[in-house]
Backbone as JSON Lines, residues from 0, in Angstrom:
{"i":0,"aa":"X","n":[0.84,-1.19,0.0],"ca":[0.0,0.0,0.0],"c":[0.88,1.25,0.0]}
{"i":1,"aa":"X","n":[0.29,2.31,-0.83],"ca":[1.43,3.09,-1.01],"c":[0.78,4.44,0.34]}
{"i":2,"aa":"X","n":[2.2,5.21,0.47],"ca":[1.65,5.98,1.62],"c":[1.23,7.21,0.87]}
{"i":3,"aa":"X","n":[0.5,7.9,1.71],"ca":[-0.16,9.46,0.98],"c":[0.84,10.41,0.93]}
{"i":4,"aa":"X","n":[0.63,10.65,-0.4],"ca":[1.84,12.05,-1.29],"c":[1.22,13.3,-0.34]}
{"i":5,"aa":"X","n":[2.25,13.8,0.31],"ca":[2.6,14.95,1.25],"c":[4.07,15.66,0.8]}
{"i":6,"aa":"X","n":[3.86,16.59,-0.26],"ca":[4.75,16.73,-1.12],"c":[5.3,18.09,-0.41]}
{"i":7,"aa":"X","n":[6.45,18.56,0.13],"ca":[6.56,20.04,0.13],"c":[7.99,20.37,-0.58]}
{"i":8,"aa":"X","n":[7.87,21.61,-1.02],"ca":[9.01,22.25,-1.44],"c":[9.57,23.13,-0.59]}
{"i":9,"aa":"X","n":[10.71,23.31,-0.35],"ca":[11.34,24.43,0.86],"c":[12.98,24.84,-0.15]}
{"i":10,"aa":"X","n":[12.92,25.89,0.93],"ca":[14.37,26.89,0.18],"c":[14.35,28.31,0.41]}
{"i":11,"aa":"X","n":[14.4,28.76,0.25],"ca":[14.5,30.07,0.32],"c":[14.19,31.03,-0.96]}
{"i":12,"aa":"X","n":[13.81,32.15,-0.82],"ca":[13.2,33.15,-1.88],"c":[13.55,32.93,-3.0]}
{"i":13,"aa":"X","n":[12.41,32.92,-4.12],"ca":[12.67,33.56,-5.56],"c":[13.99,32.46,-6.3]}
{"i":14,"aa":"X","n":[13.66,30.77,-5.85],"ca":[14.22,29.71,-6.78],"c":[13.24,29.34,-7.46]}
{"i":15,"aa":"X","n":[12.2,29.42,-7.49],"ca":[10.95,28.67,-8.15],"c":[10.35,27.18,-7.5]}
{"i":16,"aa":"X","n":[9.68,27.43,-6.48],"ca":[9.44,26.66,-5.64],"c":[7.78,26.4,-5.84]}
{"i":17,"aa":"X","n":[7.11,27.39,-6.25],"ca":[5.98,27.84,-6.15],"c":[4.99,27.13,-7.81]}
{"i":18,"aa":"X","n":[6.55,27.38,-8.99],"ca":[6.14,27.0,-10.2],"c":[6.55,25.65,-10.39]}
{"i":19,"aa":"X","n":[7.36,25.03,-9.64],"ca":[7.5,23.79,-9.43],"c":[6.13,23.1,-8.81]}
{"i":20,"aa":"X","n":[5.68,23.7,-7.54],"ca":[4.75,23.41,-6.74],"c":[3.52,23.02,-7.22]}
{"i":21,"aa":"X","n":[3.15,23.98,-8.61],"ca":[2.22,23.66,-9.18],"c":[2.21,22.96,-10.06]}
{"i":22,"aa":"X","n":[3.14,22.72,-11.09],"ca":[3.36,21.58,-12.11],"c":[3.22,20.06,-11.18]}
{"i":23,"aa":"X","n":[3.9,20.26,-10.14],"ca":[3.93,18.46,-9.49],"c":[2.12,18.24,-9.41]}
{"i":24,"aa":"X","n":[2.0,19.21,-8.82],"ca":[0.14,19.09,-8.0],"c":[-0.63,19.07,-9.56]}
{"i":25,"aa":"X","n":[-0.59,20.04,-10.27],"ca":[-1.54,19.42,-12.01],"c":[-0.66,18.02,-12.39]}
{"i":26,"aa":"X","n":[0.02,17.81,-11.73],"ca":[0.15,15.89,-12.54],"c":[-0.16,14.94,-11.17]}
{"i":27,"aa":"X","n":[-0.45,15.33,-10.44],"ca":[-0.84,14.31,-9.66],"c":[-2.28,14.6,-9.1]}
{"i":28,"aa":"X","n":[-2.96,15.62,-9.23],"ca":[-4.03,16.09,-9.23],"c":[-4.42,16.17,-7.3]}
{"i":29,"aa":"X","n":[-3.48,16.55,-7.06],"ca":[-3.68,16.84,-5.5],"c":[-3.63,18.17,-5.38]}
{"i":30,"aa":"X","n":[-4.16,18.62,-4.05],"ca":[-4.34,19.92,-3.91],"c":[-2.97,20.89,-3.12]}
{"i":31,"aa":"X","n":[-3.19,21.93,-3.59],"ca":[-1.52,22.79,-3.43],"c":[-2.32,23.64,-2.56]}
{"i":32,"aa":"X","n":[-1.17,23.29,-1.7],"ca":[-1.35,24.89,-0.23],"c":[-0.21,25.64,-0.8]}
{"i":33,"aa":"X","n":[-0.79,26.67,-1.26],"ca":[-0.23,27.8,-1.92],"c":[0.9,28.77,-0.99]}
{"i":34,"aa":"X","n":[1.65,29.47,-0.87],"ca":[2.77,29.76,0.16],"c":[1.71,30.81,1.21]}
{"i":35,"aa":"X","n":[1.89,30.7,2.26],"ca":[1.07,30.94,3.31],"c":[1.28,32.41,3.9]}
{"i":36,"aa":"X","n":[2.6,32.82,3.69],"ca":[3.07,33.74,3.92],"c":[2.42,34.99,3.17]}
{"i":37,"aa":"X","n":[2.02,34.74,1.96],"ca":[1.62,35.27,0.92],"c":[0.2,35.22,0.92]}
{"i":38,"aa":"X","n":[-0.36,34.55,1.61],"ca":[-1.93,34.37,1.46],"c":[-2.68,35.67,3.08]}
{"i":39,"aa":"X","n":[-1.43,35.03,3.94],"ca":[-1.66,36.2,5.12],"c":[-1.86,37.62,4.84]}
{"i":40,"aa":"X","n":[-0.49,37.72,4.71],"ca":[-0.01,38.88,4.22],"c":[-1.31,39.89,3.26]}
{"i":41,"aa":"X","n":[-1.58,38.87,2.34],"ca":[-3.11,39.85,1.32],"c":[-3.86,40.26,2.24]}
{"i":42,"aa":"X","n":[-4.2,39.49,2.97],"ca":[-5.44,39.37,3.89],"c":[-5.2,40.65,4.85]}
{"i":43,"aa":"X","n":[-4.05,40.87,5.61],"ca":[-3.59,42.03,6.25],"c":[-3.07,42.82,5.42]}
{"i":44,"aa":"X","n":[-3.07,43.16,3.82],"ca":[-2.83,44.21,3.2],"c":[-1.29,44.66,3.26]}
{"i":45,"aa":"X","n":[-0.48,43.84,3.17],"ca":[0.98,43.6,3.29],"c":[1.2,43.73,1.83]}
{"i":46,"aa":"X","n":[1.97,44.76,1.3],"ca":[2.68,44.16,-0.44],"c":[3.85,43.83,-0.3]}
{"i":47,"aa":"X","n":[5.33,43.99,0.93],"ca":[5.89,43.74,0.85],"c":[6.54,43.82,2.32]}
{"i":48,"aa":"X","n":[7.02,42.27,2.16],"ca":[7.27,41.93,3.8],"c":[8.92,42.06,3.99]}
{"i":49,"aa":"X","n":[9.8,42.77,3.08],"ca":[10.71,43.35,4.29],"c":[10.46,44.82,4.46]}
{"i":50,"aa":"X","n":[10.02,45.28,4.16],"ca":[9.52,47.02,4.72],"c":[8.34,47.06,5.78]}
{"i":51,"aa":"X","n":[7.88,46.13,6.93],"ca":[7.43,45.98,8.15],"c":[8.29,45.97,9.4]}
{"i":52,"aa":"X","n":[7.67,46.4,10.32],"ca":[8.08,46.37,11.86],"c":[8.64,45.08,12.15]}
{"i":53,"aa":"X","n":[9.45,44.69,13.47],"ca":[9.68,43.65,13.49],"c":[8.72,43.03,14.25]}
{"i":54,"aa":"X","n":[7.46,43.5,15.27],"ca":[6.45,43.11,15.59],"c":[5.62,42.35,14.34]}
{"i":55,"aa":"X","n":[5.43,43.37,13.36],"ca":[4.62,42.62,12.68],"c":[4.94,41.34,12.31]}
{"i":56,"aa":"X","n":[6.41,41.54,11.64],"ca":[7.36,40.47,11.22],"c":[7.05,39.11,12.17]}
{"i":57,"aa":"X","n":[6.98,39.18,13.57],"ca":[6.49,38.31,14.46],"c":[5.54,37.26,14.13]}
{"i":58,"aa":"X","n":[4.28,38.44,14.12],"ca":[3.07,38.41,13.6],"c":[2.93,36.97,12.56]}
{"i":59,"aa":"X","n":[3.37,37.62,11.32],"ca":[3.02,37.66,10.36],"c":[3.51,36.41,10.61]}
{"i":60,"aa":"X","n":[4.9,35.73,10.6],"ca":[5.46,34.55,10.95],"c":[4.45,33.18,11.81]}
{"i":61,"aa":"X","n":[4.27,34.15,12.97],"ca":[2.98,32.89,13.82],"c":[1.98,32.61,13.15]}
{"i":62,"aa":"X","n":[1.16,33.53,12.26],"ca":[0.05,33.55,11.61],"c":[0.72,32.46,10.54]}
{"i":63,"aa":"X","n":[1.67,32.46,9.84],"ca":[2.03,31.42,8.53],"c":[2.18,30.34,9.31]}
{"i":64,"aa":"X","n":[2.52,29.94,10.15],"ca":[3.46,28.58,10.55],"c":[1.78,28.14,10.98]}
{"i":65,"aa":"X","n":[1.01,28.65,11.68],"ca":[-0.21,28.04,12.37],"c":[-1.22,28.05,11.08]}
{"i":66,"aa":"X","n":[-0.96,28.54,10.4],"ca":[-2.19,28.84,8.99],"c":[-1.23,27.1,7.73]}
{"i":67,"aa":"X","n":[-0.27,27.36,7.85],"ca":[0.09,25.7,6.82],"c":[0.17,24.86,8.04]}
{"i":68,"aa":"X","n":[-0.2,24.49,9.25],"ca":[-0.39,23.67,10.03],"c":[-2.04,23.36,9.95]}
{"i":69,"aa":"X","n":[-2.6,24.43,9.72],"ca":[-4.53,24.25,9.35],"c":[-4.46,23.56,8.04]}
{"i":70,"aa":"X","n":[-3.57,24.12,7.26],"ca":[-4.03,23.24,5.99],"c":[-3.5,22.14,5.32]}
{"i":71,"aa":"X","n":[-2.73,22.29,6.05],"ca":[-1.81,20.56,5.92],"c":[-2.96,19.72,6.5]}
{"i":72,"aa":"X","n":[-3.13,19.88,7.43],"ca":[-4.37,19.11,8.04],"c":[-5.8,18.81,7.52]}
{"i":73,"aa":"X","n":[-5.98,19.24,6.86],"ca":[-7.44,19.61,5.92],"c":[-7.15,18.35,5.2]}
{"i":74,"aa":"X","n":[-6.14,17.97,4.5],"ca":[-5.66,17.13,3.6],"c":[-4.78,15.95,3.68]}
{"i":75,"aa":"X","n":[-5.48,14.55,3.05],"ca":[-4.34,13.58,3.39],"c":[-3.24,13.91,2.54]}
{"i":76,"aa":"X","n":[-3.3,14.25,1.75],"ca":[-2.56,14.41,0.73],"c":[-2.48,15.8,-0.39]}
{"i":77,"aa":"X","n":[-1.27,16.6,-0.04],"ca":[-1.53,17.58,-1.14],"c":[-0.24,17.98,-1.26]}
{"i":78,"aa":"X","n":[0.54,19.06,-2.26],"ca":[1.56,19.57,-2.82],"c":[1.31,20.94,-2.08]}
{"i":79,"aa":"X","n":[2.85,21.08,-1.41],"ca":[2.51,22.19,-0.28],"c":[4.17,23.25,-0.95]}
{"i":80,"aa":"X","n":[3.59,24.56,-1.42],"ca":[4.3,25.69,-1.52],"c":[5.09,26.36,-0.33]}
{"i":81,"aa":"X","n":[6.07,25.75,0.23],"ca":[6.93,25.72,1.87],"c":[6.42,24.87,2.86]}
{"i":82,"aa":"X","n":[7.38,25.2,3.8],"ca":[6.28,23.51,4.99],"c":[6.83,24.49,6.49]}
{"i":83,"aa":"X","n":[6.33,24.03,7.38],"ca":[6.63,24.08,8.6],"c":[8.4,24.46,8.91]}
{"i":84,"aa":"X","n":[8.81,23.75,8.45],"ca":[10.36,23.88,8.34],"c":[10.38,25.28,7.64]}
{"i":85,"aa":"X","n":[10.37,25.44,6.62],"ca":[10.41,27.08,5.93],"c":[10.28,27.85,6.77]}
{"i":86,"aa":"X","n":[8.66,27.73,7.64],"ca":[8.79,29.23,7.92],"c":[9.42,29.18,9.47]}
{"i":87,"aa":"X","n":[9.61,27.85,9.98],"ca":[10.41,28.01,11.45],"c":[12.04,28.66,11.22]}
{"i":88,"aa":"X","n":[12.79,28.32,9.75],"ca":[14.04,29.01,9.36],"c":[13.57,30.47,9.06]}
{"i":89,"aa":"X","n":[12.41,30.91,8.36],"ca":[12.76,32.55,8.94],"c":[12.14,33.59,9.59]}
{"i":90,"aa":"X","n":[11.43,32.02,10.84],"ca":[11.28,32.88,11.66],"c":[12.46,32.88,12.73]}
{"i":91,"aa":"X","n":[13.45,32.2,13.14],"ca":[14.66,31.89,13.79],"c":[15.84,32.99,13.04]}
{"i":92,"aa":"X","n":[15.81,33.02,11.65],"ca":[16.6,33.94,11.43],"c":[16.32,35.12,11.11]}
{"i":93,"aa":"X","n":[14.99,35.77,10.93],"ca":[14.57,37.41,11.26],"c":[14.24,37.53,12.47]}
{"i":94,"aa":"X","n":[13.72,36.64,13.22],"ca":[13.02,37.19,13.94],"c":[13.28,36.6,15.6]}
{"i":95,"aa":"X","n":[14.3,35.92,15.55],"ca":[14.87,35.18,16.81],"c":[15.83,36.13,17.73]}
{"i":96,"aa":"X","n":[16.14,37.78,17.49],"ca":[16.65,38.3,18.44],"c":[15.4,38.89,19.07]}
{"i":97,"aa":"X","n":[14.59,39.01,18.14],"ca":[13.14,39.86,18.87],"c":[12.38,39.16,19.38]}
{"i":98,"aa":"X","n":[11.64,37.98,19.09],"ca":[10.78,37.46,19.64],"c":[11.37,36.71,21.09]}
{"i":99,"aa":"X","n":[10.18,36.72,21.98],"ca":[10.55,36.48,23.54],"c":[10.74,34.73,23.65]}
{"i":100,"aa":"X","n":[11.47,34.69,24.3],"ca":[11.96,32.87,24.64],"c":[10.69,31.9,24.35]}
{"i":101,"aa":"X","n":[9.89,32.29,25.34],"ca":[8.36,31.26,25.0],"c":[7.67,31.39,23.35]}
{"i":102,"aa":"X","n":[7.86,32.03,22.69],"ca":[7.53,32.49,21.65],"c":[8.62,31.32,20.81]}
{"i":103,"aa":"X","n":[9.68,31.65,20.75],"ca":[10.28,30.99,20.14],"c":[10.44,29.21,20.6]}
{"i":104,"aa":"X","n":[9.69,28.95,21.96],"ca":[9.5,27.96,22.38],"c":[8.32,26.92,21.78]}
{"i":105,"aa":"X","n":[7.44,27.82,21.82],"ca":[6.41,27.49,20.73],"c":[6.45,26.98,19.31]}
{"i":106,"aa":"X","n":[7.31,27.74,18.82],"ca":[7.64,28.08,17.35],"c":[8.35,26.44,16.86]}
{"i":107,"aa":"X","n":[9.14,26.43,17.77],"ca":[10.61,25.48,17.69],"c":[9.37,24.32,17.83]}
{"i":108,"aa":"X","n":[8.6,23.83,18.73],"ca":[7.31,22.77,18.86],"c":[6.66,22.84,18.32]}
{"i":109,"aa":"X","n":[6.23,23.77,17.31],"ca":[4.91,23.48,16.18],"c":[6.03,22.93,14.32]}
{"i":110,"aa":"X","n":[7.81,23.12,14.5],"ca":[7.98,22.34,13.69],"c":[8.44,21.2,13.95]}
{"i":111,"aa":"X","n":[8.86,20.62,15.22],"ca":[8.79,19.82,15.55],"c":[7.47,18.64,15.6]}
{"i":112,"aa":"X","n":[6.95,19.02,15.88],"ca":[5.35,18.85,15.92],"c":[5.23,17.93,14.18]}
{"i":113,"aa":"X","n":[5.89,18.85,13.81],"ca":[4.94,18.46,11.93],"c":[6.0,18.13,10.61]}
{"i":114,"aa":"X","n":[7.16,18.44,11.29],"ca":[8.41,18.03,10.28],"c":[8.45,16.85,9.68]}
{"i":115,"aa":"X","n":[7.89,16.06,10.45],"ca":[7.49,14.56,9.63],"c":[6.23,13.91,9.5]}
{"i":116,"aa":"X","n":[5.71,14.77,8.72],"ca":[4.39,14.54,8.33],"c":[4.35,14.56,6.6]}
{"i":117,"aa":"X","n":[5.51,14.97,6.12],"ca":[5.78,14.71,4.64],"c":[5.93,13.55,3.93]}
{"i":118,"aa":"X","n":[5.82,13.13,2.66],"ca":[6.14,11.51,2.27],"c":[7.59,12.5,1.45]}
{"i":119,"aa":"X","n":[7.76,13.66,0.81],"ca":[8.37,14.22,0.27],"c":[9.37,15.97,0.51]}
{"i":120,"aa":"X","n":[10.5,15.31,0.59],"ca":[10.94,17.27,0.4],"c":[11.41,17.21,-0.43]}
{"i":121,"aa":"X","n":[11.19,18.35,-1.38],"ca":[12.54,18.97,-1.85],"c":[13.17,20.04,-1.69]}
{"i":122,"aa":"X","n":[14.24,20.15,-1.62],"ca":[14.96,21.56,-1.26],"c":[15.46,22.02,-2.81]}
{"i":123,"aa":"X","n":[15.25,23.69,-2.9],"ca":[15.56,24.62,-3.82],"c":[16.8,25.53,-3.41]}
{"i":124,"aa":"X","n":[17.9,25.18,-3.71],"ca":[18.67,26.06,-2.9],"c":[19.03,27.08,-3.86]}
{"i":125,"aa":"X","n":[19.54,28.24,-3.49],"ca":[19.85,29.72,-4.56],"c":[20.77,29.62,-4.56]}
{"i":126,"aa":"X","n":[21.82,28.95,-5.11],"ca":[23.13,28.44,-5.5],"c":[22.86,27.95,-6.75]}
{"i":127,"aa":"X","n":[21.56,26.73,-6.88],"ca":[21.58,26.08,-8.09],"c":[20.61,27.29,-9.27]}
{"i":128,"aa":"X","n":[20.05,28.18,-8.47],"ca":[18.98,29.0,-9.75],"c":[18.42,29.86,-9.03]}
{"i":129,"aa":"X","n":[18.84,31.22,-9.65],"ca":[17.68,32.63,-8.99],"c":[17.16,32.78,-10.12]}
{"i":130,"aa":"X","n":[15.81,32.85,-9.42],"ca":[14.86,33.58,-10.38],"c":[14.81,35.08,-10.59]}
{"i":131,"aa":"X","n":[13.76,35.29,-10.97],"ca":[13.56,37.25,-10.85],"c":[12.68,37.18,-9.81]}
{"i":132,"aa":"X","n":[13.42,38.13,-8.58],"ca":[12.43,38.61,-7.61],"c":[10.88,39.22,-7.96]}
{"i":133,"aa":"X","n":[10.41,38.84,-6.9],"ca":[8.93,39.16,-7.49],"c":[8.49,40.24,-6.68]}
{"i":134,"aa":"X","n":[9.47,41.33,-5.91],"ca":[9.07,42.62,-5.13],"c":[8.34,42.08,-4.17]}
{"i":135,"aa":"X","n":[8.17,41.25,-3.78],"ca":[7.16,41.08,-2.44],"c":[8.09,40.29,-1.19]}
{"i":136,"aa":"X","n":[9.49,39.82,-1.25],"ca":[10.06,39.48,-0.37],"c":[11.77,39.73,-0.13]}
{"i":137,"aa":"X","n":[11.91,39.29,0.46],"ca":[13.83,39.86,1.03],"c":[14.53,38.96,-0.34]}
{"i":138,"aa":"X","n":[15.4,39.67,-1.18],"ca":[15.88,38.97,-2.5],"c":[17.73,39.63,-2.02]}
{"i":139,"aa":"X","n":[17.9,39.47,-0.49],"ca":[19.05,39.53,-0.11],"c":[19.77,38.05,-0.05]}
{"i":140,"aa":"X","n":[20.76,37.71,-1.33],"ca":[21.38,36.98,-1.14],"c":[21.83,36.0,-0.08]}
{"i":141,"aa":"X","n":[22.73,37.25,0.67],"ca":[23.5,36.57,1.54],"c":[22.49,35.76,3.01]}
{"i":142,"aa":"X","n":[21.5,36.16,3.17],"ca":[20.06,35.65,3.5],"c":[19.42,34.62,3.06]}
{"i":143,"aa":"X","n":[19.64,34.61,1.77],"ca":[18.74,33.18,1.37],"c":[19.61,31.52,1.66]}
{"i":144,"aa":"X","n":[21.61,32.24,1.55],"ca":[21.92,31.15,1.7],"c":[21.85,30.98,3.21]}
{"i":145,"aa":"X","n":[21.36,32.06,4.06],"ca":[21.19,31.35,5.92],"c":[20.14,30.4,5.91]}
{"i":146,"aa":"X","n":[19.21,31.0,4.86],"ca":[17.92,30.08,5.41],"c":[18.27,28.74,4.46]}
{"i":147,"aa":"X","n":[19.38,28.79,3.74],"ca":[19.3,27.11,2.71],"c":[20.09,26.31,3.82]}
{"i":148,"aa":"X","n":[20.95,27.14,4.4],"ca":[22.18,26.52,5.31],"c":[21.23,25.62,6.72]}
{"i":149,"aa":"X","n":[19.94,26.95,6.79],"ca":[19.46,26.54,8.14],"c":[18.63,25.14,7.84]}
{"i":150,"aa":"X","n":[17.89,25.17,6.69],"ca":[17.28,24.24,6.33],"c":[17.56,22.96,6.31]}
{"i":151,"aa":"X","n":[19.14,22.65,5.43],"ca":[19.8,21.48,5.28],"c":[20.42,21.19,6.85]}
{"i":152,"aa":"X","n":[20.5,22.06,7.39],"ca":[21.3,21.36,8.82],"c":[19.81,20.9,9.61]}
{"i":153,"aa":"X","n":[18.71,21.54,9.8],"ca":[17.64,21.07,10.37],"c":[17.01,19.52,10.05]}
{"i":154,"aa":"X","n":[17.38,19.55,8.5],"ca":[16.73,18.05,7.8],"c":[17.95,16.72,8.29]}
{"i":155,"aa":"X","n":[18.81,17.16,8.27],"ca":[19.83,16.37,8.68],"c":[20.08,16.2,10.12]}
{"i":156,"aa":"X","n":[19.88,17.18,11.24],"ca":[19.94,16.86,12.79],"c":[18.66,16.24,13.02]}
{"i":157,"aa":"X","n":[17.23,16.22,12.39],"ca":[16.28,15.46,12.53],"c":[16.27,13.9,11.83]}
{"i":158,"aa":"X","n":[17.42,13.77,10.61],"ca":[17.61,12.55,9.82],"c":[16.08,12.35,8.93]}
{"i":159,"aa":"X","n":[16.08,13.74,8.41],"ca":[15.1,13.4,7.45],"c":[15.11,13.6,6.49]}
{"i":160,"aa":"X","n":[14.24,12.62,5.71],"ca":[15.26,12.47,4.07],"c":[14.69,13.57,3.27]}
{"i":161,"aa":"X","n":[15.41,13.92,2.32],"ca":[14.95,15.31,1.19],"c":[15.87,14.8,0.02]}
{"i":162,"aa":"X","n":[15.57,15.57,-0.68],"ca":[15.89,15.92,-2.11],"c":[16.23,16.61,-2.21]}
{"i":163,"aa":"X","n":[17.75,17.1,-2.72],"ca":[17.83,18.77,-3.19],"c":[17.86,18.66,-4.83]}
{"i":164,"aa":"X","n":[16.87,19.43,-5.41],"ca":[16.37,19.79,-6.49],"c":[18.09,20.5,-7.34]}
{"i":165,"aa":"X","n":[18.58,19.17,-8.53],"ca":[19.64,19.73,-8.85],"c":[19.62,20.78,-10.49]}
{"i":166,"aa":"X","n":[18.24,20.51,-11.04],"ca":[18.12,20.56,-12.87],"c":[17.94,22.52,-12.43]}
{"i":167,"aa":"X","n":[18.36,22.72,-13.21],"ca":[18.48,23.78,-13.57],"c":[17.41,24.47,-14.36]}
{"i":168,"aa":"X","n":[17.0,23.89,-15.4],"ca":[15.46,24.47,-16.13],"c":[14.64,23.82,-15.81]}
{"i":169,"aa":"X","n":[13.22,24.56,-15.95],"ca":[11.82,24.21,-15.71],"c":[11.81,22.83,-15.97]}
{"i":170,"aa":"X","n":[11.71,22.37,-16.97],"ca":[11.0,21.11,-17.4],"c":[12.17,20.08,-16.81]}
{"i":171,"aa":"X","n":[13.44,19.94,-16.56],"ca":[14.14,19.31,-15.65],"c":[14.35,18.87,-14.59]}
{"i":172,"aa":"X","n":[13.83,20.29,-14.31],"ca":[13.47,20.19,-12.52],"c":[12.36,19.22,-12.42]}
{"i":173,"aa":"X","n":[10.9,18.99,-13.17],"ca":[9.5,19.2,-12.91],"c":[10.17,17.45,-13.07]}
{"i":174,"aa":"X","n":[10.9,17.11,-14.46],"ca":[11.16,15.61,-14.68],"c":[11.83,14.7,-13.28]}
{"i":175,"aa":"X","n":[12.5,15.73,-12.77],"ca":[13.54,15.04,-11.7],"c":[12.72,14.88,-10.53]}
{"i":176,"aa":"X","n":[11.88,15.91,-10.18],"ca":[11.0,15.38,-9.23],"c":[10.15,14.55,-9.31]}
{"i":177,"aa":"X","n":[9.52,14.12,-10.09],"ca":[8.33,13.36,-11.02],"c":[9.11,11.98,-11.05]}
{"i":178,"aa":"X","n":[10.51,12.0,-11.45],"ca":[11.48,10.84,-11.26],"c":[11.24,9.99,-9.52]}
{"i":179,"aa":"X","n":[11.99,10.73,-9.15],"ca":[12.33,10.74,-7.58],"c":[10.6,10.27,-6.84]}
{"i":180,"aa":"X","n":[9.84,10.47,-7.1],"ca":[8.11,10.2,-6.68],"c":[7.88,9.47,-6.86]}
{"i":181,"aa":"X","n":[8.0,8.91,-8.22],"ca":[7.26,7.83,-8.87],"c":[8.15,6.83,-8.63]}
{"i":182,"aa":"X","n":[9.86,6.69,-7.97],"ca":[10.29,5.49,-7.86],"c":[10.25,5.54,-6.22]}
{"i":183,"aa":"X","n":[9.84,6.16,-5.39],"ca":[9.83,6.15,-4.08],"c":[8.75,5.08,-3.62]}
């Protein structure tokens, strides 16, 4: 019996995580939790989340991590645009001198909590491909490789298996993952 496709993509800004996200989910016809950060954010009238307070920044962080914890749950199975892990790396690295100990106590237990609830990762790291920023998030380099750095050391001190996404163009990438699924 095969186990339920719990697909997420993680990495850091503006690799194409999102257009990956959706090509896997139209071929397997499961449903995509769209990046969460981005769905908040509309909702509170945010266009661009590094020109906020670091309160909000807080905010905005608890609201994502507890909002793809609602909808991961909704679903046995779906193709998820970041996971739990994503947004616990930036909320630890924006927002871990500001936010208060219990806060970050929390934070650290809701990915714990759900880090292995995936059948699938893949990691996008910005080494192998930047895209064009899309004005709505931090497209500071030296930043994206904290959160790829934070990511791969988190998947590995937990011993959990991933993928790092190596193809370079669209239809490569979409094949290599589609590879990697279908022989799992």
């Amino acid at each position: 019996m095969r186990r339920p496709l719990r697909i997420a993509f993680v990495g850091s800004s503006c690799v194409g995580k999102s257009t990956l996200a959706r090509a896997v989910r139209y071929v397997f016809k499961l449903p995509l939790i769209e990046e969460t950060v981005r769905t908040i954010s509309e909702y509170a009238d945010i266009d661009n989340v590094v020109n906020i307070s670091n309160r909000e920044r807080i905010l905005l962080q608890i609201s994502s991590i507890l909002y793809q914890k609602f909808e991961e749950s909704k679903y046995e199975e779906f193709v998820s645009d970041r996971s739990v892990l994503d947004y616990y790396a930036y909320f630890t690295t924006l927002c871990g001198n500001y936010a208060n100990k219990k806060i970050q106590e929390y934070y650290h237990h809701w990915m714990e909590e759900n880090i292995f609830n995936y059948s699938h990762i893949f990691v996008l790291t910005c080494d192998v491909l930047r895209v064009e920023g899309d004005g709505f998030r931090f497209e500071d380099n030296e930043l994206n490789l904290k959160i790829d750095k934070f990511l791969l050391q988190y998947l590995n001190k937990y011993s959990i298996k991933y993928h790092i996404v190596k193809s370079e163009g669209f239809e490569d990438r979409v094949r290599e993952v589609l590879e990697i699924i279908q022989n799992d």
